[in-house]
C-alpha positions, 0 to 999 in steps of 0.5 A: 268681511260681512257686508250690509248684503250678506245681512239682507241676505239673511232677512229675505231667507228669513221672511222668505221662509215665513212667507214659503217662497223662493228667497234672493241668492247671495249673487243676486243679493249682492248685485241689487244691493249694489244697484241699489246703492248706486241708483240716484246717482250716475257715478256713485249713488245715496247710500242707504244707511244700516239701522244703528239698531242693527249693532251687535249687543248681545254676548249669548252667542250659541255654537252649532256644535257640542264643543269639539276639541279646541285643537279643531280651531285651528283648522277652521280658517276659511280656505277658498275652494279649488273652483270658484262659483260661476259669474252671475248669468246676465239676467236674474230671476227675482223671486216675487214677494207679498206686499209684507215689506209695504206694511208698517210696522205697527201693521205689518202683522195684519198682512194679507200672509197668514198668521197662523204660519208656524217657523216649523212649517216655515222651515220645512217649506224650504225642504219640501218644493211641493209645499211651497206656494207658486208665485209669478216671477218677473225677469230682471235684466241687468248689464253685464258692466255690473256683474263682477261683486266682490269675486273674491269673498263669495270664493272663500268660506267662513266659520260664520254667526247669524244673531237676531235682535228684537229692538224696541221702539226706544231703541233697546236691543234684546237677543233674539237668537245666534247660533254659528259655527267655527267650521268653514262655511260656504257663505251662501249655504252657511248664511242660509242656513245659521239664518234659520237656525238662528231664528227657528233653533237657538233653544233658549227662545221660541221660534221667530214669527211673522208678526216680529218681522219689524222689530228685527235686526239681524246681525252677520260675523264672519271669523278668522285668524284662530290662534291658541292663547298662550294663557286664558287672558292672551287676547285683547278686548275690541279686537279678538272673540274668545272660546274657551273649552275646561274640564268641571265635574268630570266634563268637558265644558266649553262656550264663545263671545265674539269680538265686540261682546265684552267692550259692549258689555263694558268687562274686563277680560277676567270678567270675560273668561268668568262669564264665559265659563258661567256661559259653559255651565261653570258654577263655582265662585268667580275668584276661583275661575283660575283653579278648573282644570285643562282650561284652553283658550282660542282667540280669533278675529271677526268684524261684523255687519247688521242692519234693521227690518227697515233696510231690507223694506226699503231695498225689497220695495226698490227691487219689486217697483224695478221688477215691475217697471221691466216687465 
């Protein structure tokens, strides 16, 4: 499911977009994560651990879409496309990057990047080339022995969420963002983009900008196994997400928590599928949540993976000290 690459993978579109150069490709992402991992050691390596402050906390997760038909769910199972992606080539480019992630986190919003770069402008760079700025590029090369990452998951599509987190010095977590979708996703178009939509979009927060860079974490689920519940509590607490779809008022409401959102929370599943609905927009009292009308309810599955600005320093610094060294 979501791995500690795909999680890189959303920080270097993020800063790549703040930044207006070319980001990694999940491809690329994957095999230097590898790599990276592997480097102290001949037959293994040292693993670099995710941030504990990377956890997924926070249960306002934001769908994509305005709330099609539940009978769609059904249908959003990921399926593998006829064709899988070619094998990586043998040598990579790396796009080059500024010095941002050598900052310290209390420095790292004095970088030599302009600070009056908006996340508008940020993300416009990524759809207009001739905005963006040129940067020297270096070749990586890479054995061929290492090539072959996890084939079979970047075949296959997820309904995926991107959320982002700020954390603060002691620790605590606060949504920054999460938006996902329950259509399947290629993942490295579908990272791409929830990774700004999550970051630029989610409209209950203002865009993410630079100087936040190293209070961020981000966090990546990737869903599957979508079943109608029999009844609103038919699903089990730590194991499936819940999306719920009701009529209030003459609308159709509807609104999602994933997997880990209510065991982090510490509710009941009644508590849950009350909260949800206060979620959608239901405003009636809790004892009477049984009484809406056309109430439906899908539980699916989904184990995520996150880690902190720190990790991802950490790994770009490797990757552009071994850019250098190849040149």
């Amino acid at each position: 499911m979501a791995t500690i690459a795909h999680c890189l993978f959303c920080f270097d579109v993020l800063v790549a977009s703040l930044e207006k150069r070319e980001n990694l490709t999940l491809p690329q992402a994957e095999h230097l994560w590898a790599r990276y991992q592997s480097k102290d050691e001949p037959g293994g390596g040292t693993t670099l651990q995710p941030d504990h402050a990377a956890t997924q906390e926070d249960g306002d997760d934001a769908l994509s879409d305005s709330d099609p038909g539940l009978e769609e769910l059904s249908a959003d199972e990921g399926e593998p496309p006829a064709e899988g992606p070619a094998d990586p080539p043998s040598t990579l480019q790396i796009p080059s990057i500024c010095r941002l992630q050598a900052a310290s986190p209390s420095s790292a919003s004095t970088s030599s990047i302009p600070s009056s770069i908006s996340a508008s402008s940020s993300r416009h760079a990524l759809d207009d080339p001739s905005s963006k700025t040129s940067s020297n590029t270096s070749i990586f090369s890479f054995g061929r022995s290492s090539q072959q990452l996890s084939p079979t998951l970047k075949e296959e599509q997820y309904p995926l969420f991107v959320t982002w987190n700020t954390v603060s010095g002691r620790g605590h977590k606060s949504l920054r963002g999460c938006i996902g979708t329950f259509e399947s996703q290629e993942l490295s178009a579908g990272l791409t983009s929830y990774a700004l939509t999550a970051a630029f979009d989610d409209t209950r927060f203002a865009p993410i900008e630079l100087g936040e860079l190293p209070s961020l974490a981000v966090h990546v689920t990737l869903l599957h196994t979508f079943t109608p519940c029999a009844h609103p509590l038919d699903w089990s607490l730590g194991k499936h997400g819940l999306r719920i779809s009701f009529t209030y008022h003459g609308h159709r409401m509807g609104a999602t928590y994933l997997p880990d959102v209510a065991v982090e929370q510490g509710w009941t599943k009644e508590e849950t599928v009350v909260s949800l609905m206060r979620k959608a927009g239901w405003t009636g009292r809790s004892r009477d949540w049984r009484n809406v009308a056309d109430m439906r309810a899908i539980r699916y599955e989904g184990k995520g993976e996150g880690c902190g600005w720190s990790t991802w320093r950490e790994w770009r610094a490797w990757i552009d000290q071994e850019s250098e060294t190849k040149k």
